[in-house]
One Martini backbone bead per residue (centre of mass of N, CA, C, O) as a GRO file, in nm:
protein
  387
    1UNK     BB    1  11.215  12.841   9.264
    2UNK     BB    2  11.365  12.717   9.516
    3UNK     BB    3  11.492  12.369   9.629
    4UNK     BB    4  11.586  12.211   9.938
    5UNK     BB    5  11.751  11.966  10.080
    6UNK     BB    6  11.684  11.771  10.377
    7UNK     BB    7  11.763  11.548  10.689
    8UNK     BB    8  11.721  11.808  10.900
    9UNK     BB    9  11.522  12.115  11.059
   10UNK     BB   10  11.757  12.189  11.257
   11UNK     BB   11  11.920  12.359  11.060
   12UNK     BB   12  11.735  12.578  11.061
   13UNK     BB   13  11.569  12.530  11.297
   14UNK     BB   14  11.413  12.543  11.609
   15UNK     BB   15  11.176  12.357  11.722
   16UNK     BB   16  11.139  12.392  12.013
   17UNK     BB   17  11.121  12.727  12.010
   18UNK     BB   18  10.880  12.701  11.826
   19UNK     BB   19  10.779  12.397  11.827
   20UNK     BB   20  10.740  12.102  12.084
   21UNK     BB   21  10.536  11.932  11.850
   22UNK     BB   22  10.702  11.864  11.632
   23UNK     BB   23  10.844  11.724  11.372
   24UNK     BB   24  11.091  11.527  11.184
   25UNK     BB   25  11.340  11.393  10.976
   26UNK     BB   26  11.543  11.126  11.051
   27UNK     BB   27  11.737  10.945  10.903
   28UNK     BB   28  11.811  10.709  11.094
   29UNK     BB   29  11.505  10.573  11.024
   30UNK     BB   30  11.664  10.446  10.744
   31UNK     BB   31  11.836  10.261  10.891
   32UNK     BB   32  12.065  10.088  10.668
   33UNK     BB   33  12.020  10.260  10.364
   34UNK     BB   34  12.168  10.575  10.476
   35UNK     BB   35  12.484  10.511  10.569
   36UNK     BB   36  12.556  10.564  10.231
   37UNK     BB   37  12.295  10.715  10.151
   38UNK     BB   38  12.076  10.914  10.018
   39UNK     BB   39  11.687  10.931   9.999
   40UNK     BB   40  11.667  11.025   9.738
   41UNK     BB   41  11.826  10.711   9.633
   42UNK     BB   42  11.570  10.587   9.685
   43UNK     BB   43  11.383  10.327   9.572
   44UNK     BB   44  10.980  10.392   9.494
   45UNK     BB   45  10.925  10.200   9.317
   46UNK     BB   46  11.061  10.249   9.011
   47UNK     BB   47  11.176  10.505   9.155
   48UNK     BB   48  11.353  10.763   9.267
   49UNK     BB   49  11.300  11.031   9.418
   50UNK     BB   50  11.497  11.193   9.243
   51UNK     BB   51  11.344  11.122   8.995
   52UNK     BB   52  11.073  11.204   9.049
   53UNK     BB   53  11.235  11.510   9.142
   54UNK     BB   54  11.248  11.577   8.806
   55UNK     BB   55  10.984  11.521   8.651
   56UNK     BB   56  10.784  11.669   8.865
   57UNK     BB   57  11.032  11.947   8.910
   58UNK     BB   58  11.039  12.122   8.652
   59UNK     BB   59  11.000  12.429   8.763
   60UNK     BB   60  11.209  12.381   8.982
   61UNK     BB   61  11.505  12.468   9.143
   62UNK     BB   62  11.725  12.215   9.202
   63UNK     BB   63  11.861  12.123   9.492
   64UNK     BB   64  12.130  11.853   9.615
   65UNK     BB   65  12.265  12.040   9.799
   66UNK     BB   66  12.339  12.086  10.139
   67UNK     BB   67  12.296  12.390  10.251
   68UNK     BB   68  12.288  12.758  10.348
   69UNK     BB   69  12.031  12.868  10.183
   70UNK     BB   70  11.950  13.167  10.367
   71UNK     BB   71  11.666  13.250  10.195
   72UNK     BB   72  11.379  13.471  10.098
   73UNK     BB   73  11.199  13.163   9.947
   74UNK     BB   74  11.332  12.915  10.006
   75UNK     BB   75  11.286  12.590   9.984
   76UNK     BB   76  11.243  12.342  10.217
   77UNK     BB   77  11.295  11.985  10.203
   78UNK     BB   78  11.214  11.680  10.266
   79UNK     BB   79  11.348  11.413  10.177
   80UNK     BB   80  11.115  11.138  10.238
   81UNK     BB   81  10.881  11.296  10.014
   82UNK     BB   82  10.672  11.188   9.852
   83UNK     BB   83  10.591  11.300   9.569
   84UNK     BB   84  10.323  11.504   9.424
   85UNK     BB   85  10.080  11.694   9.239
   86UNK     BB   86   9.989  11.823   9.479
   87UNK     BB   87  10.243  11.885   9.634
   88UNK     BB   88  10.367  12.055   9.424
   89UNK     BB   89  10.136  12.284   9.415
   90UNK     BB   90  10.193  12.401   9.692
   91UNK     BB   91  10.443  12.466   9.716
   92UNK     BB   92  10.419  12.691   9.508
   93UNK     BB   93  10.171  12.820   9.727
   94UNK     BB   94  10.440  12.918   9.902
   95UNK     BB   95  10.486  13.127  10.174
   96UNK     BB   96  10.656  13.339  10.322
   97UNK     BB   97  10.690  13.179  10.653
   98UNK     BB   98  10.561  12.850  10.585
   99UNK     BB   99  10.470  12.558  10.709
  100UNK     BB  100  10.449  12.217  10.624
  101UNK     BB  101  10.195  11.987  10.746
  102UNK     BB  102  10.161  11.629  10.878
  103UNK     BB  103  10.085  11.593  11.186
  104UNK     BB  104  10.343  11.737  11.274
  105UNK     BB  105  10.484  11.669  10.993
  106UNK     BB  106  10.714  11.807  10.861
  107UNK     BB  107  10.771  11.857  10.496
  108UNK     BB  108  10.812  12.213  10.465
  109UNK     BB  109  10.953  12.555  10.380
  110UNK     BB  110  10.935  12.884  10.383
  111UNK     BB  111  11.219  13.107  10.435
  112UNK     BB  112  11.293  13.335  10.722
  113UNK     BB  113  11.482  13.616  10.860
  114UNK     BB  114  11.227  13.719  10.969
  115UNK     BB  115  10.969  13.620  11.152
  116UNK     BB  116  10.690  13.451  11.202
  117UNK     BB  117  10.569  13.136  11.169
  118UNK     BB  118  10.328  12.938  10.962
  119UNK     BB  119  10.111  12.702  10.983
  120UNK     BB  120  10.060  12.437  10.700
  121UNK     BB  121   9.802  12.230  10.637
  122UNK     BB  122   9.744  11.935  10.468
  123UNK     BB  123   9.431  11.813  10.288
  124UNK     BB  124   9.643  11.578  10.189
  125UNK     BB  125   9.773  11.332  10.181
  126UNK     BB  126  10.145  11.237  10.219
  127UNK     BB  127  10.409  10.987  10.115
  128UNK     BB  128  10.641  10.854  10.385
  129UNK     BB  129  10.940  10.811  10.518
  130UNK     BB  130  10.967  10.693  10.857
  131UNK     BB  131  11.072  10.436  10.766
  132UNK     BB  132  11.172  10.094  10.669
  133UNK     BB  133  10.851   9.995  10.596
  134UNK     BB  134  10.802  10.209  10.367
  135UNK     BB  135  10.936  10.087  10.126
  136UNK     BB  136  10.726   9.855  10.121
  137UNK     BB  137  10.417   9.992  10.167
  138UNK     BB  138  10.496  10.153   9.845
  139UNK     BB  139  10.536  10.017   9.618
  140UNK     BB  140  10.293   9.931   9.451
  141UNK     BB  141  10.170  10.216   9.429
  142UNK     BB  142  10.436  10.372   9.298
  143UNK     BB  143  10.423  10.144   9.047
  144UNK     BB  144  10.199  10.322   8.922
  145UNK     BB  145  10.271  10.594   8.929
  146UNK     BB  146  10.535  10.556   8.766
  147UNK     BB  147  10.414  10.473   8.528
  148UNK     BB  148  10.243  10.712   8.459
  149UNK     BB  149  10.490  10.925   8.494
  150UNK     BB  150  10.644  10.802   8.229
  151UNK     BB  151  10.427  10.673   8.000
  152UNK     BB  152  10.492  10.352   7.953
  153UNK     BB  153  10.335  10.172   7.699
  154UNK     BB  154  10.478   9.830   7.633
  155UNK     BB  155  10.433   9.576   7.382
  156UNK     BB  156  10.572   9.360   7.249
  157UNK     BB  157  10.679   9.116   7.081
  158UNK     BB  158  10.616   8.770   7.180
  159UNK     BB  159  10.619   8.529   7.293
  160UNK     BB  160  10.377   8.211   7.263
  161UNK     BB  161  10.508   8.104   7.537
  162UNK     BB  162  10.341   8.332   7.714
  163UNK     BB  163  10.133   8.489   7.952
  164UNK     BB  164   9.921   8.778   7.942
  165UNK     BB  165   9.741   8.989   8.184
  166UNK     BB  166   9.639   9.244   8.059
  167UNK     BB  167   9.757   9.619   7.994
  168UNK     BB  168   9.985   9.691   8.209
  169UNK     BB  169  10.266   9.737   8.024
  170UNK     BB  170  10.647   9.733   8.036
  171UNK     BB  171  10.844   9.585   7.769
  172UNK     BB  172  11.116   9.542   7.666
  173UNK     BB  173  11.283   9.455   7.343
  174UNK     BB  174  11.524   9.320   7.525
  175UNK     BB  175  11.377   9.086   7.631
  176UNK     BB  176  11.378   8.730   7.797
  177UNK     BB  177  11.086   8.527   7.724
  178UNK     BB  178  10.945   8.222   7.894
  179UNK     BB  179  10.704   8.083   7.986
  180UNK     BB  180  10.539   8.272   8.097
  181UNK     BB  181  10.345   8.483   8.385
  182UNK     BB  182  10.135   8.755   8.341
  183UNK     BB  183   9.962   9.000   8.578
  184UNK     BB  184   9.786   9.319   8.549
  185UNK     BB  185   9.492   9.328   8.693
  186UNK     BB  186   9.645   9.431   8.979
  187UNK     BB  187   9.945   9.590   8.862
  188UNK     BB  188  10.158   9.696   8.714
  189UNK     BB  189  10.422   9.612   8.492
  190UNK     BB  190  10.833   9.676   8.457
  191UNK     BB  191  11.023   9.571   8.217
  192UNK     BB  192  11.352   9.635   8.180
  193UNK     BB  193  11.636   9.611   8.025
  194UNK     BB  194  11.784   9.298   8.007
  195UNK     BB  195  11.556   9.094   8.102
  196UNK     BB  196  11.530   8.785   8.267
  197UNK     BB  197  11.288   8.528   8.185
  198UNK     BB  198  11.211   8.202   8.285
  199UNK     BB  199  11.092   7.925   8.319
  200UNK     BB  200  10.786   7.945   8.506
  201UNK     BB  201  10.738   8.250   8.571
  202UNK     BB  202  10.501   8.395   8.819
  203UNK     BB  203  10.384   8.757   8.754
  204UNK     BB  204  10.244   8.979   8.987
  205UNK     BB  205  10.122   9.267   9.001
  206UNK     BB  206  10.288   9.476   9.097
  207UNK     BB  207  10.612   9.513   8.893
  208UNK     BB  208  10.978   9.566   8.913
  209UNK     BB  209  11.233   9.511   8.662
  210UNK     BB  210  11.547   9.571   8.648
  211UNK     BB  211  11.801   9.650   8.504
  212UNK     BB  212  11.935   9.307   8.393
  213UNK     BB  213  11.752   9.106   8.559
  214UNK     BB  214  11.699   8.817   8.700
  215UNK     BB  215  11.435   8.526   8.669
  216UNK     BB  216  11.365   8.222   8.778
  217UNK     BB  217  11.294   7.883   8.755
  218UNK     BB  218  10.976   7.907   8.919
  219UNK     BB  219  10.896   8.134   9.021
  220UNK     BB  220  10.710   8.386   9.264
  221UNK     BB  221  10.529   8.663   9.222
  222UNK     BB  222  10.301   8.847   9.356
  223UNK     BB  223  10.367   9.129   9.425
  224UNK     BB  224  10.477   9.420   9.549
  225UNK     BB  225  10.775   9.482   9.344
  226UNK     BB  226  11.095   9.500   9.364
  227UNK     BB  227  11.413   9.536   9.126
  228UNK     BB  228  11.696   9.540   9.051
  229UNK     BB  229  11.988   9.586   8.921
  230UNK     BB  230  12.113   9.289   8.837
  231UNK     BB  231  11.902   9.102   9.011
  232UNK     BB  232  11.854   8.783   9.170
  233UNK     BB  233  11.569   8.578   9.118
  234UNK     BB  234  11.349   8.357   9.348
  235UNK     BB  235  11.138   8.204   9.438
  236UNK     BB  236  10.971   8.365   9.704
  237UNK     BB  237  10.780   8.693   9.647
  238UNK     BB  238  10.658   8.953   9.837
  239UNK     BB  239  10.627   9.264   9.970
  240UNK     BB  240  10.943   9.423   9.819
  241UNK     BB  241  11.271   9.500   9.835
  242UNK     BB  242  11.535   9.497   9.591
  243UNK     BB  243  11.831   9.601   9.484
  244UNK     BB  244  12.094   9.617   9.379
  245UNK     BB  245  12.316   9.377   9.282
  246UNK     BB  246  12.105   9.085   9.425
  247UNK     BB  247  12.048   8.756   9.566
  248UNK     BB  248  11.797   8.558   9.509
  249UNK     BB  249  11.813   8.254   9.346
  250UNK     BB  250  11.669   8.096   9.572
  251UNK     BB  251  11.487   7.873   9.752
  252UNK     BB  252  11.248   8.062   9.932
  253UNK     BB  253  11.149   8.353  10.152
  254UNK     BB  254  11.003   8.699  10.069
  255UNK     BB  255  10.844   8.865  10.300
  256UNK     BB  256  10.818   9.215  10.402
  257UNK     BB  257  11.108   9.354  10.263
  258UNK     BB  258  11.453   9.506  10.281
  259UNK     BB  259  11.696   9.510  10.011
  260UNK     BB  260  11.987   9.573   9.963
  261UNK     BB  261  12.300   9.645   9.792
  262UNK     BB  262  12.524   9.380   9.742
  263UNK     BB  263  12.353   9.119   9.846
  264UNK     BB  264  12.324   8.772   9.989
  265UNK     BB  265  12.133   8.488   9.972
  266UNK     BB  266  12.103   8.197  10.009
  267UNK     BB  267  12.009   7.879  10.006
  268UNK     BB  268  11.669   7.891  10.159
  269UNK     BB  269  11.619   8.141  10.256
  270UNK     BB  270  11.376   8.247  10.514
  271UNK     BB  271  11.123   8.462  10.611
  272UNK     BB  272  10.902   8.626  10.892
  273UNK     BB  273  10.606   8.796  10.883
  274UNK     BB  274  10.424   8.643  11.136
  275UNK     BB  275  10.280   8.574  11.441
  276UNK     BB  276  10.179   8.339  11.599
  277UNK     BB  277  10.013   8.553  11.805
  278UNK     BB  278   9.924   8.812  11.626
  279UNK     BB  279  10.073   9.047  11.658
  280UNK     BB  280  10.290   9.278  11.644
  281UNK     BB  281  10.574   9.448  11.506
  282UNK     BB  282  10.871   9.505  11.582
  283UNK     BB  283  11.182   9.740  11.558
  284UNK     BB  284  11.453   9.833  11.485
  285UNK     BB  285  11.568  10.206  11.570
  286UNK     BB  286  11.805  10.388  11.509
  287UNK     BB  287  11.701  10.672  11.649
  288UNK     BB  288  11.612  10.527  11.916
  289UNK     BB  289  11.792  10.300  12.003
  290UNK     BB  290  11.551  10.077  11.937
  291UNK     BB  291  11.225   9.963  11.990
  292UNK     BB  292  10.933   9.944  11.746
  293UNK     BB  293  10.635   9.987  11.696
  294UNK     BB  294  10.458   9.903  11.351
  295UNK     BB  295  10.165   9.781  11.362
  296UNK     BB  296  10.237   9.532  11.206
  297UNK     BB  297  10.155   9.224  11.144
  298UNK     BB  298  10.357   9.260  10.859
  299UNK     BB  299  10.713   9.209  10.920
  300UNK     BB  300  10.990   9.168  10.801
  301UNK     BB  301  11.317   9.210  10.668
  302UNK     BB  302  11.602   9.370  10.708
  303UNK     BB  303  11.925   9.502  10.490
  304UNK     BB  304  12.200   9.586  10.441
  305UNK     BB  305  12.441   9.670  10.280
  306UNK     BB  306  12.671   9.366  10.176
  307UNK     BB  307  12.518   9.129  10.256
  308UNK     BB  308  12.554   8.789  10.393
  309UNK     BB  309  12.361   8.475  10.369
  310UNK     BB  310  12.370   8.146  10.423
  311UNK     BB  311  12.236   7.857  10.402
  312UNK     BB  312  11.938   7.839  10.540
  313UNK     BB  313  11.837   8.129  10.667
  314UNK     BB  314  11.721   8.242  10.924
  315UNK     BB  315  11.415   8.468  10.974
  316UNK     BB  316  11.259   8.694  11.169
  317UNK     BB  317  11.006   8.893  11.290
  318UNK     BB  318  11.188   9.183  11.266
  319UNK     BB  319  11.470   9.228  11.106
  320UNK     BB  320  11.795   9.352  11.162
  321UNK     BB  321  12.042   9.428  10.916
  322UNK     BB  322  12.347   9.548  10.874
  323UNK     BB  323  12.620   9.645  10.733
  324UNK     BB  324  12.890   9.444  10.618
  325UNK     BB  325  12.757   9.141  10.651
  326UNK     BB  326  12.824   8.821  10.798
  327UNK     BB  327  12.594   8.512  10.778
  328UNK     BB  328  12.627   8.137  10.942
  329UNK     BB  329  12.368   8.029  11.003
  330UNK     BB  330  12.065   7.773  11.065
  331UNK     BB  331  11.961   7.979  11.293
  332UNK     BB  332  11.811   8.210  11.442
  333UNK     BB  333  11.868   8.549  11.441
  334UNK     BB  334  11.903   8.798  11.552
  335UNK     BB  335  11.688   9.135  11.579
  336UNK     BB  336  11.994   9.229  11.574
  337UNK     BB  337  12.245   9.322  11.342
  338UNK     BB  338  12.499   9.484  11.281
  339UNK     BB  339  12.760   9.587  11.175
  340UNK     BB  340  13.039   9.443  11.101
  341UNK     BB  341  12.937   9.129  11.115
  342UNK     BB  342  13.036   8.775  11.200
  343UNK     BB  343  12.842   8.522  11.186
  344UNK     BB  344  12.887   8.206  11.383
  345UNK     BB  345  12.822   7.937  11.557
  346UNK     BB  346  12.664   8.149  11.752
  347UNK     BB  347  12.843   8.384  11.685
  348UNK     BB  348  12.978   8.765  11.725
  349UNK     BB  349  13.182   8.894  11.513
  350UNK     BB  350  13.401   9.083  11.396
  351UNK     BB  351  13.468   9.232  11.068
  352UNK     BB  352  13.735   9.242  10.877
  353UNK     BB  353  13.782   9.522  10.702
  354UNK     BB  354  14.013   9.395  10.508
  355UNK     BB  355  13.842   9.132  10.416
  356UNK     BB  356  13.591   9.313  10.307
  357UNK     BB  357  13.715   9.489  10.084
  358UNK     BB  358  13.822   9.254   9.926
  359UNK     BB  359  13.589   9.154   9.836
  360UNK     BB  360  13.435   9.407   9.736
  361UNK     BB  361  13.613   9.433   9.508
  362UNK     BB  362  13.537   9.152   9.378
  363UNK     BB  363  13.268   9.235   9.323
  364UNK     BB  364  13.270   9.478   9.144
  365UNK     BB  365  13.459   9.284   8.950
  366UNK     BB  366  13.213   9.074   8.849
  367UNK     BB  367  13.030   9.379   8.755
  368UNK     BB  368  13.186   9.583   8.612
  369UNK     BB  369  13.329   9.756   8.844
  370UNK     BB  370  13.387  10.054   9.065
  371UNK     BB  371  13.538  10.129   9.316
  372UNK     BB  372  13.463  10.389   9.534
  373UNK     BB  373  13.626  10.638   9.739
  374UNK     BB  374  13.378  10.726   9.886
  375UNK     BB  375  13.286  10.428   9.970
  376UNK     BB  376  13.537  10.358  10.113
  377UNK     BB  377  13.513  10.591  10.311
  378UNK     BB  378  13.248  10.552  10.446
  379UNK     BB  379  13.289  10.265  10.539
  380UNK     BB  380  13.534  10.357  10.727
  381UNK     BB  381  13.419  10.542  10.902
  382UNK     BB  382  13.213  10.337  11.012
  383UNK     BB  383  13.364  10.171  11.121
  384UNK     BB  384  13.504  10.337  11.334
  385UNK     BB  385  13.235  10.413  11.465
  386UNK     BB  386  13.141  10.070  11.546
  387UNK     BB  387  13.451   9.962  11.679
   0.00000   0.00000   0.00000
């Protein structure tokens, strides 16, 4: 059986032609970290989706190039949706002719080149990134998933100097850890090789620290946290998830919120995520180009990659800003700040593409990296389109 990943199903058929109730996927609704990232590279809690159906659909001939593959039985299949075993079991006995749905909203079809589709309906929900407060609200569950899905416990000998409750733990063996609290009977704690962690830091699962990542002296991880590759964390974070090679190193609060990668919070930053009169939350929706209310009461702010935040920034209750941008303000910033935006003095301006890449090329050359031709590509045409 093959499966073809789609980040819309209007590829496919005519939704509108076919049935003007159902719903698909929209790449759009998870900008600002698909704008140069496919969505199977979002990592949700431990792994990225690509590597969970890399795991779990090793049955499956998977192909992750979008291409025309219009054969009879090819499942074509949403990008967005969190593989489960059910939903393997699922595709598995999916016949062609089928859509499958949850909620009016395709999940995945088995291609006919003739001949009327029939809708199959999901009896088990399955979790979909719909959204972009969805990469927050899934961190804890799917790094629970993730734990058990690797199948690693390991616990080597740590200092005595640590302490440690429950047994939900996988440490790698070159972990450096001093004086730290870890808890695991709230959630599985998932710590990867060369990973620092500093006197003072209290950790409590979920929570994932990726290669390399370092958590400074005195942090607080509350739980449902996941942390990128040599990503350097302090402060308060909670119900977050944090990219690749990406900065919150001081003191300040990090709550309900999603930073991509290569991103860089100053020293004091901090973000709100409730608000005074207790309403739900609204926030910037680039499908829809405007507000979408996300019906929660806790939500606090989006970050797209490369994007740098000065000392001292407030942030507001569904704060959304876009990848490539500066911002230098002491006052909260607008609930919507574009890409390759330059923010300073309470004013804002385009940041300058050529400043910004030598910048970029430097940042990469200092975590030992290569700016790829590709990313600079994309980078270069977002700017094209958006000034």
């Amino acid at each position: 059986m093959k499966i073809f990943f789609v980040d819309s199903f209007d590829k496919i058929l005519s939704l509108d032609s076919f049935s003007p109730s159902l719903t698909s996927f929209d790449k759009k609704s998870l900008y600002p970290f698909t704008f140069i990232k496919s969505t199977l590279d979002l990592r949700v809690g431990i792994l990225t989706l690509r590597d969970k159906w890399s795991k779990m659909g090793s049955q499956f001939e998977i192909e992750y190039i979008d291409g025309n593959a219009k054969e009879d039985g090819v499942i074509w299949l949403s990008e967005n949706v969190v593989p489960s075993a059910y939903l393997v079991e699922v595709i598995q006995n999916m016949g062609i002719g089928e859509i499958l749905v949850q909620d009016g909203y395709i999940l995945a079809l088995c291609y006919m080149h003739t001949g009327k589709y029939i809708l199959r309906k999901m009896n088990h929900p399955t979790s979909l990134l719909k959204g972009v407060e969805d990469l927050f609200l899934l961190t804890g569950q799917e790094i629970s998933n993730d734990f058990d899905l690797i199948g690693h416990v390991q616990l080597p000998e740590v200092s005595l100097t640590n302490q440690l409750l429950g047994s939900r733990f996988y440490i790698a063996s070159n972990v450096s850890m001093e004086c730290a609290t870890l808890n695991s009977l709230h959630g599985s704690i998932y710590i990867d090789e060369d990973v620092t962690i500093m006197e003072g830091a209290h950790l409590r699962g979920p929570l994932y620290l990726g290669k390399g990542a370092v958590v400074k002296m005195g942090s607080t991880i509350y739980g449902n946290v996941s942390i990128g590759e040599q990503s350097v964390v302090g402060g308060e974070i909670s119900n977050s998830v944090i990219g690749d090679f990406s900065a919150k190193g001081h003191h300040g609060y990090l709550g309900c919120s999603v930073i991509g990668d290569w991103c860089n919070l100053g020293a004091g930053t901090s973000n709100s995520n409730l608000k005074n009169n207790l309403k739900t939350v609204s926030i910037y929706d680039y499908a829809l180009d405007g507000d979408r209310d996300t019906g929660l009461l806790k939500c606090g702010s989006f970050i797209g990659d490369y994007t740098r935040l000065g000392i001292n920034s407030a942030l507001n209750t569904g704060t959304v800003i876009g990848i490539a941008s500066m911002l230098a303000d002491t006052s909260f910033y607008a609930k919507f700040v574009p890409s390759f935006a330059w923010v300073f003095d309470g004013n804002t301006q385009t940041y300058a593409f050529d400043k910004f890449m030598t910048y970029l090329e430097a940042l990469y050359a200092s975590k030992g990296k290569v700016l790829t031709e590709r990313i600079k590509d994309e980078l270069n045409q977002l700017n094209n389109k958006y000034n």
